[in-house]
Every structure is written in C-alpha cells, then in structure tokens.
C-alpha positions in Angstrom: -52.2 109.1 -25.9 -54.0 108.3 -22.7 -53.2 105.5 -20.4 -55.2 103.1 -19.8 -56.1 99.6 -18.1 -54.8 99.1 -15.0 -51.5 101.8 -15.4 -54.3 104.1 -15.8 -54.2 104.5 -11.7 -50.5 104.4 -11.3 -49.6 101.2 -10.5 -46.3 100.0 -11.3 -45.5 96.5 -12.1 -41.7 96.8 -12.0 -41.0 95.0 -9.2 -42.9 92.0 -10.5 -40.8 91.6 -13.3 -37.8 92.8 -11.2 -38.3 89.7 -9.0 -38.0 87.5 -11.4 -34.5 86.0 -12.1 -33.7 84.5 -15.5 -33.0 81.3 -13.8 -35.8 81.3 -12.3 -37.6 81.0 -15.4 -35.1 78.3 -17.1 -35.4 76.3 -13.6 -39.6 76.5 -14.0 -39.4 75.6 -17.8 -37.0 72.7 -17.4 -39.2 71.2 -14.4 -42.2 71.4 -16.7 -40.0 69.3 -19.4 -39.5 66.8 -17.0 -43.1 66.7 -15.2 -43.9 66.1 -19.3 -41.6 64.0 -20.0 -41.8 61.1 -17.2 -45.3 59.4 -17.8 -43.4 58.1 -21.3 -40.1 57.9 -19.8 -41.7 55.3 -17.4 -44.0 53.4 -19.9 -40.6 52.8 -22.4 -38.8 51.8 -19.2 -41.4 49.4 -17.5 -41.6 47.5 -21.2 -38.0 47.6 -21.1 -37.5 46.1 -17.6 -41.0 43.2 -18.6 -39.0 42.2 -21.7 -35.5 41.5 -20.1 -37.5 39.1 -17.8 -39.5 37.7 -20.9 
C-alpha cells in the first residue's frame, strides 16, 4: 500500500498532536460552552432583574 497525501513526502505530524494536552482540549471546549451559553444566560437574567422592579 502506498502512501499518500501529505505523509507521502515524509512529514510527521507527531509533534502536533504531541503539543496538545488533554486539558487543553477540555479548557477550549468548556470556553465554547460558555461563549454559547451567555447570550441566553443574559436575556433570562435581564427579564429576571425588569420583573423584580415591575
């Protein structure tokens, strides 16, 4: 079976992946949870803060 695609000229991607620490990743996902998560987070509280002043 031949290589092909970029491994085809010897490049090693390794230390990409290597780089990467698992908490890296759970740090980056969580972020994007709470970049997500805030525009609705601030809607329910601004109604929440309107309708305790009436």
């Amino acid at each position: 079976m031949a290589a092909t695609g970029a491994n085809a000229a010897g490049i090693d991607f390794s230390t990409i992946t290597s780089g990467v620490d698992s908490s890296t990743v759970v740090t980056a996902i969580v972020a994007m949870g709470v970049v997500l998560a805030l525009p609705g987070f601030a809607k329910w509280a601004t109604k929440k803060v309107a309708g305790f002043f009436g």
